[in-house]
Structures are given as C-alpha cells and as structure tokens.
N, C-alpha and C positions, 0 to 999 in steps of 0.2 A: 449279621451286622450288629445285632445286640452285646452279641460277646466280644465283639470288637471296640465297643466303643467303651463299656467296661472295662476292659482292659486297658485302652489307653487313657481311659481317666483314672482308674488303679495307679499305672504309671508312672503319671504326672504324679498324682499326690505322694506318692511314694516319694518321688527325690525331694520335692517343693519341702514336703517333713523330713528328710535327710536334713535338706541346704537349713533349716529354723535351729533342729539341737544341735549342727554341727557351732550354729554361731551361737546358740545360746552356751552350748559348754564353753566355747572359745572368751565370749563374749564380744566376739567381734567377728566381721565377715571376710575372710579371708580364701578367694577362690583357688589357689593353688591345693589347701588342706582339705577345700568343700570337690575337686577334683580328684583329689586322692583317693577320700571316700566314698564316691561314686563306682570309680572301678571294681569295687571291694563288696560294696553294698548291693551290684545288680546279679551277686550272686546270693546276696539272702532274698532279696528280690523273689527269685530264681522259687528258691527252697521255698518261701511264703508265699507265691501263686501256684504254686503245685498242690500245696495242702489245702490254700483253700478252692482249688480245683476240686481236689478231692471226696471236699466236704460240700462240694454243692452250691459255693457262694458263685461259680461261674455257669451253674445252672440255671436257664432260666424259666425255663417249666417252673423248676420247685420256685423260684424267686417271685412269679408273678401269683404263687399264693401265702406268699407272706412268712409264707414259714421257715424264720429266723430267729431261734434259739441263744438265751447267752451262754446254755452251757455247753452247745456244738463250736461256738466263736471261741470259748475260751478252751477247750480241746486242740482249737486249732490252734490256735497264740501259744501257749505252752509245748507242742511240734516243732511251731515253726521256733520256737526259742531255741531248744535243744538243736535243733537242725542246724541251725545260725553258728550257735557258741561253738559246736564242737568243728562248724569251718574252721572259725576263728583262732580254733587252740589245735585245732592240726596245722595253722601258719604260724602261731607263734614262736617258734624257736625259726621260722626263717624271716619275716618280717617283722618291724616296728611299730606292731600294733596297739600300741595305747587307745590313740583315739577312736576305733571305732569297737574295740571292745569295750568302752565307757558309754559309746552312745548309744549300743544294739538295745540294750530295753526300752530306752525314751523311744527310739524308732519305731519298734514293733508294737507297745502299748498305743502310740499316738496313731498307728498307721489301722491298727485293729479297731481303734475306735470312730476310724474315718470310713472303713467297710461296714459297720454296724450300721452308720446313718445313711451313709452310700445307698446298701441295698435295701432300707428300708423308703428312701426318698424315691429310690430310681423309677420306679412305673407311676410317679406324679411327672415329670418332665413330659413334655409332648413328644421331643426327641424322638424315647426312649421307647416309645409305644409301637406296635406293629400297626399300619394301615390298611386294613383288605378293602377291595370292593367287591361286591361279590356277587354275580349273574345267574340265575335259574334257580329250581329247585332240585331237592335231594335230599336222603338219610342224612345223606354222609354234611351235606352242606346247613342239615338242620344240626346234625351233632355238634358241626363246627363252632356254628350260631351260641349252642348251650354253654360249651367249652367255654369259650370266649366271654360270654357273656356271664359266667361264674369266676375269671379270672384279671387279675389284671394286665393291663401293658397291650390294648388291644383298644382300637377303633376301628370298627365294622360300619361298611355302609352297604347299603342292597340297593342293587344295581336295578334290578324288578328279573324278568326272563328271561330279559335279550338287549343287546348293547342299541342304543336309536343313534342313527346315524346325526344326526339333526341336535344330539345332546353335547354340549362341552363337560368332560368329566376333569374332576382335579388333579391332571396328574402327576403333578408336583408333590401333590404330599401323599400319595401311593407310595406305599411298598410292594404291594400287591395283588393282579385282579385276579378272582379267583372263578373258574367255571364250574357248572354242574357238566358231570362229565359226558353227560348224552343231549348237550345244548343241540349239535351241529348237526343232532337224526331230529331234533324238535326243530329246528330253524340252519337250516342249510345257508341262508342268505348270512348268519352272522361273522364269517370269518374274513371278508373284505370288509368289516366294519371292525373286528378286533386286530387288523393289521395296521390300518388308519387312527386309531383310536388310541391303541395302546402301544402296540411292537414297535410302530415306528417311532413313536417318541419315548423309546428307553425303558416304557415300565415292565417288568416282570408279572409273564402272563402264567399262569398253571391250571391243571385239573385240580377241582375237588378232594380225589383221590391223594394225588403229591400234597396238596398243600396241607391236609390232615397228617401224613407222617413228617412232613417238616415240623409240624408245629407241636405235635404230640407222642413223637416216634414213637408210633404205634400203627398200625392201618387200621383201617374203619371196617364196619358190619358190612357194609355194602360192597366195599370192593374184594373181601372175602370171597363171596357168592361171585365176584366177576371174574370166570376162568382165563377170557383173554386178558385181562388187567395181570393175572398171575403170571400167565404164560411171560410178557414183558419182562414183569419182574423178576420172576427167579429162574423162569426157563431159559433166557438170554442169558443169565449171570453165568461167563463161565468158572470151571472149577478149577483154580488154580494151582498145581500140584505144590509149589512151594511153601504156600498157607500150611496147608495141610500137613504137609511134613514138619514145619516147624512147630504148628500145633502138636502134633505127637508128640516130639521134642519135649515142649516145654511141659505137656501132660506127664511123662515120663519122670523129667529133670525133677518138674516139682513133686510127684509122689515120693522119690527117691529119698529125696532130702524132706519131706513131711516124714516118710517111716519111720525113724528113731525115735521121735515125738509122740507120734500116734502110737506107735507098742507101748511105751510107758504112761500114755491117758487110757488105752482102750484095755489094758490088763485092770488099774484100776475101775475104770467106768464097770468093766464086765462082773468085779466082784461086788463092788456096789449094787448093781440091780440083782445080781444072784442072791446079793444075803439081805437086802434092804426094801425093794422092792417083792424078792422072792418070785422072781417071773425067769422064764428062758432070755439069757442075755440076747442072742443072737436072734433077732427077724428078718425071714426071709419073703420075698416077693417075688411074683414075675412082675415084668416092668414090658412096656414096649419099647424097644430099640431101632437101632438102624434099619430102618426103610422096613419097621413094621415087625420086624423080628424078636420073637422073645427073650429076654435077658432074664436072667436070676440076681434081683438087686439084695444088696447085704446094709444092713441099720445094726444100731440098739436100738433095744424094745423100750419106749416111750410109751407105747401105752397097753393096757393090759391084754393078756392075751386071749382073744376070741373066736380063733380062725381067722379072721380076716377083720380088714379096717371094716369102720360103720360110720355112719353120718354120725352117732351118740357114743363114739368113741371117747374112752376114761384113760383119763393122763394115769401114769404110774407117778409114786410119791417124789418119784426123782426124776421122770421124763420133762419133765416143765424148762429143767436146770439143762440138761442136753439137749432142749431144743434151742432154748437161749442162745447159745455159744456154737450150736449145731454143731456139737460135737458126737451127735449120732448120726451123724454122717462118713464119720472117719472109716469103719468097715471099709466104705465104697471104693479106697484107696485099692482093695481088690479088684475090682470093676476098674478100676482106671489103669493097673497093669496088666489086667487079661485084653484091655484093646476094646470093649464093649461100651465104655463110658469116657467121659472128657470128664474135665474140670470144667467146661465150659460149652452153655450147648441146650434146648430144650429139656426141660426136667421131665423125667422118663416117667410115664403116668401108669398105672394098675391095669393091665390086660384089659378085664371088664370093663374101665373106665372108657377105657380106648375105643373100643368096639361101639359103647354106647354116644361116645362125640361125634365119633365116625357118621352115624345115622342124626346126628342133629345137627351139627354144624357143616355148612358145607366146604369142599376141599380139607378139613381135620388135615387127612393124611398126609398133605405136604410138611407137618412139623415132622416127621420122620427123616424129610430128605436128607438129613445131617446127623452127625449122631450126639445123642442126648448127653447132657451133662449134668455134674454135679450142684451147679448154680447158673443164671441163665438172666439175660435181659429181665423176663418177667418178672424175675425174683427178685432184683435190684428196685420194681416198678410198682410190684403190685403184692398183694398179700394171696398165699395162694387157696385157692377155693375149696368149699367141702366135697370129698369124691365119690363117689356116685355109685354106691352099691347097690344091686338090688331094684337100679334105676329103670331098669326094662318091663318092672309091673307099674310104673307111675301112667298117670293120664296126661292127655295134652296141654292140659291148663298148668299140670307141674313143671313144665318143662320152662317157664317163663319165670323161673323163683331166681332170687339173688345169685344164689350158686350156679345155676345154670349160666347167669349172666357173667360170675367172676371166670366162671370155666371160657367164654367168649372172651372175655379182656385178654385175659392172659395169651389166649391165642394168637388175640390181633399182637400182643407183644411180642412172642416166639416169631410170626410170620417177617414181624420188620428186622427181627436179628439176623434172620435166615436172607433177606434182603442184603444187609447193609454188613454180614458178618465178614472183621478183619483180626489180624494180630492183634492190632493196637487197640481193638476192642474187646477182643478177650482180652487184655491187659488189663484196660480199665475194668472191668467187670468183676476180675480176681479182686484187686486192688482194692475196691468198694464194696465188694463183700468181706473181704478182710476187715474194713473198717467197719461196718455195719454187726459184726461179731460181737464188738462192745457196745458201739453207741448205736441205738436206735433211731431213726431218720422217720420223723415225722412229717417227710413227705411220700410216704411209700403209702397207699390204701387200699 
C-alpha cells in the first residue's frame, strides 16, 4: 500500500509540475499545448520512476531509515536527464518538439526536488505509517517489536496474549493484526474471536512469521528452526520448468556478451597482481553448490596467499580496488558456463564453512536447494560476514559473536529469495548490483 500511494502522489506532482513550466514558458495557460505534453512527458515519467526505482526512492525499508543521500538523488537526476533527452532527440526529426525539449530540465530539477522533500516528509504523515496490532508473545514478534521501533513509518499497538472478546479494537485505522504464531496451541478459544473481531470486518489478519518477511524480506530466527513453517514454504513451491530455463538463458546470454569485456579487464587485472602485488593471480576454492555438491570456484587473488582464507585475512595492495567494482569476480564467468553457478542465486560459501553452519543453524541445508550464484538477495541486503575457519575448535560462548550472527542474517535473506525466487527478481537483483558497482548504498549493513 505504501508504494502505492507514493507512486500516485509521485504522479500527481509530476504533471501538477508539468501543467506550472509548461505555463510559465508559455506565459500563459493553454490546455491543448499542456495536453500535448502530457502524452510525451508520461514517457519520461516512465524513464524517471524506473531510476528512482532503482535507486531505492520506492523502497521503503531503506526510506523508513532515512537514508536519503544528495549525491545518490543527483545520480539519479542526471539518468534520468540523459534518459529523457535522448527520447527526445530520437523523435526529433519526426516531431515538433520545441516545447518540451525547452521544458525537460525545469521538469526534472523541480520534480527531483519534490522527491527530496517527499521522502524525507513521508513517514511524518499518519497516512503513510504502517498499523499493526499485535497479539502474543515470540522471538520472532519481539524482533518485530525491535525493528519497528528502531524505524520509522510504524505504529505498533499490543494487543496483550489473546484477543477479549468483550474489547472494541480500532479497526479502522489497522492495517494489520498480527499473531504469535502458536497463539491457537496457547488458547484454542481465540479464533471465533479473531473471526468476529477482525476477518469479518475487512482487517488483514497474519502470523508472526508472514508479517516479519512482508516487512523486512527476510525470515526471522524462529521460523528457521520451524520445519513445518519451511515445509509450507518452499516444499509446496512448485519448480517451475520455465523459470529455470529462462534463467539458464539469461545466465548464458549474459556471460556471452560479458566475455569480450572481461578478457580485456581480466588479462590486465591478472598482470597487475602478478607484477604489483606479486601473488598467484588465480584463487581457487571449493565452494558448496547445488544441493550440497562441491564446486571449484575461480576469483582474483585479493588477498595474500596463505592456503586458505582467515578471519585476519591481509588485503593485497590492489585487492581493495577489485573488490570495489568486484571485479574479482569476473573468473566466475567460467563457473557460469560450466552450468555450476548462476549470476543469481545463494553465494556459494567455503566447504568448511558449510559444514560448520550446517551444525549451528538449524535447516543451513535448504540454501543449497537452488543453485548458488554470483550475487544474491543477501548481497543486495546485507554486508557479508567473516568466514569461519578453523571454527570447529571454538567454544559455545563463541558461537554467539557478530559474525556468527551476520552468518544468520544473511541466511534468513537466502531463505526469503529461495521463497519468493522469480525472473523479475533475478532482474532486479542484476540490475542493482550493477548499480551498487559504483555507488555505494548506505542502506546495505
């Protein structure tokens, strides 16, 4: 709902700033001219909410923490300009376009600085805010609790245990109630009361579980550990041969057309670290793959050579520069035409790593059920963790450190991809990492 109503007030103000410079160039208001460029204009429209799709102004995770940058806005304004103009001058030899190539900068500078205040304003409006109410207790319902109450665009009320049949709740200004998801084995008597209460008058009722990936697409700690909650989820998902095929496809199409490019980065990158660095260009790994299978994954060496990764791993003098642009990942383009890796998909973690999640978080093994990729939901989401060598002499109190915990996050991110995984989402995922290549997105932690 949130992204819908941004959008239609995007909309609006978009043309509302159309119909102002079409009169103020004119000097006057003329609706057959303010008509004309309308039709012309809902295709830069078009071009300027895909970019700032792109960049995250129609996200609103990252938008309820505020973090809105001028020099990600102005990345995007200068996109969308280029985008715009060169509509505009692939129609100019068949249209009479004067006027809306005179007006396309007043347009987009006025309309970019109506998104600046926009998303900075938007989670003060009551509107705009999400309503939970929320019944029982839980992890997963205290995480919620934390989330929310670290972020904005959120009004949380607590319901206590169990719905009273005897209580008037608001639920008019609900968007949604929310359960602990073992309410009905604690109080059996509650669901003639959330059918009265809530279902029949229109509110949207969910578990715990769902409303934590709606809100933070991700799944929580707790329903990890719940095998029937998985089973639902991914065991029901059937596998759709066409996905998958076009996934190959596009895996294919785009290493194809990446290899011209990468032969002529990775011949220099390799002589660079051979004579600069002075290390073996080529690192190789095992990696886990498809449903648990060993793969032999291919890098440039970033960091110095040891045998093997370390928690105190030392960048090489130019690994820093190829992780940036991740351009030591390009190798992998082998792995993506031997058929063992995707562009898109779970990042294929170190054998020993494997082994050692396996035994600490419960179900690991289901990020296998698809096969890993070169960039991945997590990656878009979260920064990824330090890995775990050596991890099998630690004690039980180490298991609880940061990294153990980023190794969890990341998970709960692979599990919801492995959920909700489409075309259109490996689309978006390339796409934003592409863009994430240059600019940095400080909403990623």
């Amino acid at each position: 709902m949130n992204q819908r109503i941004l959008f239609l007030l995007d909309f609006a103000a978009f043309f509302v700033i159309l119909f102002i410079t079409v009169a103020l160039r004119r000097w006057e208001i003329s609706w057959p001219v303010y008509v004309s460029n309308c039709k012309l204009f809902l295709f830069v429209f078009g071009f300027t909410t895909f970019v700032l799709w792109l960049f995250s102004f129609y996200d609103i995770k990252a938008l309820r923490k505020q973090n809105i940058r001028y020099k990600t806005l102005a990345v995007a304004l200068v996109i969308s300009t280029f985008l715009s103009a060169s509509f505009f001058y692939f129609l100019s030899g068949r249209l009479p376009l004067l006027t809306p190539k005179a007006i396309l900068l007043g347009v987009l500078v006025l309309y970019f600085m109506y998104i600046w205040w926009v998303r900075k304003a938007y989670f003060r409006w009551d509107f705009a805010k999400t309503s939970l109410l929320v019944f029982g207790s839980s992890d997963t319902l205290d995480e919620i609790l934390r989330e929310t109450a670290s972020s904005k665009g959120f009004q949380v009320r607590n319901g206590g245990g169990c719905p009273n049949p005897r209580t008037t709740y608001p639920v008019r200004d609900l968007d949604w109630v929310v359960f602990d998801s073992k309410l009905f084995r604690k109080h059996p008597e509650a669901w003639p009361v959330i059918v009265d209460k809530f279902i029949s008058k229109g509110v949207c009722v969910d578990t715990d579980f769902n409303m934590y990936e709606r809100l933070f697409c991700r799944v929580s700690r707790e329903s990890i550990g719940d095998e029937m909650w998985l089973l639902r989820g991914i065991g029901s998902r059937r596998e759709e041969a066409l996905y998958n095929m076009l996934k190959r496809c596009l895996d294919v199409a785009l290493a194809v057309c990446l290899l011209p490019f990468c032969l002529c980065a990775g011949v220099v990158i390799w002589l660079v670290i051979k004579f600069v660095d002075k290390e073996v260009p080529l690192f190789k790994q095992q990696r886990t793959g498809y449903l648990g299978k060993p793969i032999m994954l291919y890098k440039f060496r970033t960091i110095k050579h040891k045998g093997q990764e370390s928690e105190n791993e030392q960048i090489t003098r130019t690994g820093k520069y190829w992780r940036r642009f991740r351009l030591d990942e390009i190798p992998q383009l082998i792995n993506v035409l031997q058929g063992n890796l995707s562009f898109v998909g779970p990042r294929p973690i170190w054998v020993n790593e494997y082994e050692f999640l396996n035994e600490s978080i419960p179900n690991h093994t289901i990020r296998t059920v698809v096969k890993p990729g070169i960039t991945g939901w997590a990656q878009l989401n979260f920064k990824a963790p330090l890995t775990y060598v050596n991890s099998r002499n630690k004690t039980a109190e180490s298991v609880e450190t940061k990294a153990f915990d980023g190794a969890f996050t990341r998970f709960s991110y692979d599990v919801w991809y492995i959920q909700n995984r489409s075309f259109l989402l490996d689309l978006e995922i390339l796409i934003k990492t592409g863009i994430r290549m240059f600019i940095k997105d400080s909403n990623v932690v």
